[in-house]
N, C-alpha and C positions, 0 to 999 in steps of 0.2 A: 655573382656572389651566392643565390640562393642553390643555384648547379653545384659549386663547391662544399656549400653546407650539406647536402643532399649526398654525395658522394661518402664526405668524412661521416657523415650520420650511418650511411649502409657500413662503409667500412667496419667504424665501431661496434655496429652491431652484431655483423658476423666475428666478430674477433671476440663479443660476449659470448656467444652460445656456444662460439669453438671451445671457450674458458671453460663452459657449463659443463659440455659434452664430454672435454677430459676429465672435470674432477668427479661429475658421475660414474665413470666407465668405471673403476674397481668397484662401486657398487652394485652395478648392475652386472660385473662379471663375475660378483659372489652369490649373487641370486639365480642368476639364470645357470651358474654351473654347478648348482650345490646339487651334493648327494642326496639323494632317496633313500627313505628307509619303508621299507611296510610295516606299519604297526597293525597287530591282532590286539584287542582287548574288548570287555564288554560294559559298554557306554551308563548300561542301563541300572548299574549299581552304586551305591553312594560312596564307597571307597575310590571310586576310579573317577571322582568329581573334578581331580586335578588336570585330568587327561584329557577330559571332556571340554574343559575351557579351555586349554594349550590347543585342540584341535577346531575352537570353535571361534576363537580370537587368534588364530594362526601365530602361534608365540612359536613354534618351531621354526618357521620360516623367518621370522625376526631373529634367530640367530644363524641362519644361514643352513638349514637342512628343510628337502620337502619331505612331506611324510604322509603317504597314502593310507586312508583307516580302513581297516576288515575287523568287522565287528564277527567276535565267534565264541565259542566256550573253552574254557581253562585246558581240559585233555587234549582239544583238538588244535587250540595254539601251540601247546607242546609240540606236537607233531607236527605242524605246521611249521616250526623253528626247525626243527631237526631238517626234516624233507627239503629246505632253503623257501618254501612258499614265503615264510614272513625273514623279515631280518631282529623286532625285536617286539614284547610283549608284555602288556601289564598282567601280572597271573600269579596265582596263588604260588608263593615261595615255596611250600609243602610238595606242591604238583613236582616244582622245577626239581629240585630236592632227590626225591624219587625216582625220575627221569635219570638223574644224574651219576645214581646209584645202580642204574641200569646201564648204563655206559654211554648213557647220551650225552653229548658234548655241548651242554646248555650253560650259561653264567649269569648267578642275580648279579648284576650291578647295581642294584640302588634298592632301597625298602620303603616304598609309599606308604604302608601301614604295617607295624612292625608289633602288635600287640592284637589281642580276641578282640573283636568288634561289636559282639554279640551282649546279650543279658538273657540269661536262664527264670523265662516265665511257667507256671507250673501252675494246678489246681492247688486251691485256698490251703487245704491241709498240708503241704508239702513247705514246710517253714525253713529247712535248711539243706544243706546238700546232703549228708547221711540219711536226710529222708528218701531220697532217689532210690533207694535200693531195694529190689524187687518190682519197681517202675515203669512201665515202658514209653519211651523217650524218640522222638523224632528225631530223625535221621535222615543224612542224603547219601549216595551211593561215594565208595571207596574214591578218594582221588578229587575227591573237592573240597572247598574251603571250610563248609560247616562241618562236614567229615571229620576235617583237623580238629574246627574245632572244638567238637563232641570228644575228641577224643581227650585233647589239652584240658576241658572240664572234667571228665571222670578223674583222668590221671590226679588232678588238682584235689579228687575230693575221695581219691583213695580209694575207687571203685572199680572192679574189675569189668570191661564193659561184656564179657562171655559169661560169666556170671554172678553179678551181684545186680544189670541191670538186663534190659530188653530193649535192643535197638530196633527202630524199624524205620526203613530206607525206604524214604520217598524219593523219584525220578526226579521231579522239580521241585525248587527250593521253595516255590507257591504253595505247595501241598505241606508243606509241616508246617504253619500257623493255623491253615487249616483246619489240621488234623486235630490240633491244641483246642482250637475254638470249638471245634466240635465232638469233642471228648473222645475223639477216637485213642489217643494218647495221656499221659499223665503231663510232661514237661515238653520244652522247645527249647533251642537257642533262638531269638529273636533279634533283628534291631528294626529300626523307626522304619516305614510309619505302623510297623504290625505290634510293637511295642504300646502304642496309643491304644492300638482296637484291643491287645491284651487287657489293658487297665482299666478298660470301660467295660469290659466283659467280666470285671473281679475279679481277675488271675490274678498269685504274687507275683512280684520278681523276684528272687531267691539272689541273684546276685548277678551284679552287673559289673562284666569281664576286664569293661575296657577300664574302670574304677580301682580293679584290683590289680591293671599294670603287670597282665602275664607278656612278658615277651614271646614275641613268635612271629615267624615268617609270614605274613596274613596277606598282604598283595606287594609284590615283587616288581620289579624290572628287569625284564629276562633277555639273554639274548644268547649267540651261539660263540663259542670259542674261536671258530674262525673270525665271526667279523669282528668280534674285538680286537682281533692281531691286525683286519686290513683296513677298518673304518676307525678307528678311533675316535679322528677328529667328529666323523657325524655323530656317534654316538656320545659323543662329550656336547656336541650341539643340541642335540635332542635331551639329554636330563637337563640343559637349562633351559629347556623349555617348557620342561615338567616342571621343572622347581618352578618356575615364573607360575606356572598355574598353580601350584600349592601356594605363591603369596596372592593371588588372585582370586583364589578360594578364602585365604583367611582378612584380606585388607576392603573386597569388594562383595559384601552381603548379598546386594540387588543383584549383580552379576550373575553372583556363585548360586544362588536362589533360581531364580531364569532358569537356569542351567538344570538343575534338579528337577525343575517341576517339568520341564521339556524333556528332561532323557528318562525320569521315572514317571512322568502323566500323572504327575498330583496336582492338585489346583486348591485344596485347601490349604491356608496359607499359614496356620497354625501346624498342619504336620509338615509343608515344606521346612519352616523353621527351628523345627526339632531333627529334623533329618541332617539341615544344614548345621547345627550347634554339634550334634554328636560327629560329625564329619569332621569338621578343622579340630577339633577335638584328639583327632586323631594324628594329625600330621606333624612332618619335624621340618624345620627350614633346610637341613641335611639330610636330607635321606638315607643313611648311612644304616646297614644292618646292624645290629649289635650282635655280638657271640653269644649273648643269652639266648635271644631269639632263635638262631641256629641251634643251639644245645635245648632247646625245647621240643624241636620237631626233631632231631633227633632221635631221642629216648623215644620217640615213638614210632624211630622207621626201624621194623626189624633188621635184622643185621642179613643183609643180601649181596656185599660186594667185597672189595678190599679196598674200595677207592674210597678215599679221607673226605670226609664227606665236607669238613670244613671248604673243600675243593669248589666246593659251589657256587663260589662267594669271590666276587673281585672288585675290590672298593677304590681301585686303584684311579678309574677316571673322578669320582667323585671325590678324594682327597687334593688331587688336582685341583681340581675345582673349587674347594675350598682355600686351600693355597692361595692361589691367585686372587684371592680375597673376593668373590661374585656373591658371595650370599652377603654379604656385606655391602654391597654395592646397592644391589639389588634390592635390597628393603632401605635402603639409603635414598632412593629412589621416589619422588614423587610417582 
């Protein structure tokens, strides 16, 4: 009796694991055969907080794409998309914009942050924006984000920046707070944690961008023409794995914090929480460009091609996406 119990026992058990083994197999054959994308972006800034926790909580891989990170700067992503080194890039909408108006074959799909980020801090006397004028003003070189959006400020305050102000173009984005703090200049675009050291230093804020709700391409989801025709489904895998980190950024404080103080080396816990407030601040559960935003950078890329520049722009997996009802899902979502 105990030989026959012993038999049906193994029996049974092999006919469990076989059970096991087949109703894992389609998961383990969406894992191990999913697409790769290489993503370029830079970890080390607070707008890209979303990305930094999709790649640090592996939320791409939970929906079925692996995604190798190359940490680099905005121009050289560009180029890097173009060249096929990356396949897709978190980078200033303005960069891609440009590129694209050069006949490079780049496409924002999605808009992590779609407004100025910045606040314009300035010496005491400088009370509003027509005081700017005859000023000189911190600046970073053509083709990056403060660039824009120094530029999106004057335009906003009516100032011609060849001449009614004085730009001056620091290499690193580290040297104009700087520059501010140590009077080399009159104003800044700023945000946290150099926004903090502004205030304790006396500087005003003259106005604070993200308050006044300019639209504008600010950091993007970039990728190329072709892989949007051949990968789809990855890159429809990969923005919901950004979006899971933009609700991850706005539902999990501890988390999204961690994350900040580890990719920007802050450790006071008062400017990590201001860094982190101004952050989700900024975010949309949809990622979706708007047309204002595009018609902002715009007006400010001189007229260099024939191609419709709206051209830059494919919302098409993220309407998708919406469709099928996942941002609802997904904050439905313990």
């Amino acid at each position: 009796m105990l030989a026959i119990t012993n038999y049906f026992f193994r029996v049974t058990w092999r006919a469990l694991l076989a059970l096991a083994a087949f109703l894992c197999a389609p998961q383990l054959h969406s894992v191990h055969g999913a697409e790769s994308l290489r993503l370029g972006f830079s970890g080390a800034t607070a707008t890209q907080l979303a990305g930094a926790l999709a790649l640090e909580h592996k939320l791409f891989e939970l929906y079925g794409v692996n995604v190798e990170f190359v940490q680099s700067a905005g121009s050289t992503m560009i180029r890097a998309l173009d060249g096929g080194s990356l396949d897709v890039a978190i980078v200033g909408g303005g960069q891609a914009l440009s590129a694209y108006l050069k006949g490079v074959e780049v496409r924002i799909i999605g808009g992590l942050v779609n407004t100025v980020p910045y606040q314009l801090w300035a010496k005491p006397e400088i009370a509003q924006l027509k005081d700017l004028k005859g000023k000189l003003i911190a600046n970073t070189i053509p083709g990056t984000s403060l660039n824009l959006a120094a530029a999106v400020l004057l335009q906003r305050a009516g100032l011609d920046p060849l001449r009614d102000v004085k730009l001056i173009a620091f290499g690193r984005l580290g040297l104009v707070s700087q520059a501010l703090f140590t009077g080399v200049v009159d104003a800044a675009l700023l945000s946290p944690p150099e926004t903090i050291e502004a205030k304790k230093l006396g500087l005003r804020m003259v106005i604070d961008m993200v308050t006044a709700r300019i639209p504008c391409m600010f950091t993007s989801v970039v990728t190329t023409r072709a892989l949007l025709e051949q990968s789809p489904v990855a890159l429809t895998r990969f923005l919901k794995g950004l979006m899971h980190g933009v609700k991850l950024a706005s539902t999990n404080p501890d988390m999204a914090k961690k994350s900040i103080a580890k990719n920007m080396r802050l450790s006071d816990a008062a400017v990590i929480d201001e860094v982190y407030q101004r952050t989700i601040s900024l975010y949309e559960r949809l990622p979706l460009v708007p047309k204002e935003a595009v018609e902002t950078v715009i007006r400010l890329s001189p007229p260099q091609s024939q191609r419709n520049p709206f051209g830059v722009v494919d919302m098409s997996l993220l309407e998708r996406i919406d469709k099928e009802g996942f941002v609802r899902a997904l904050y439905a979502a313990k």
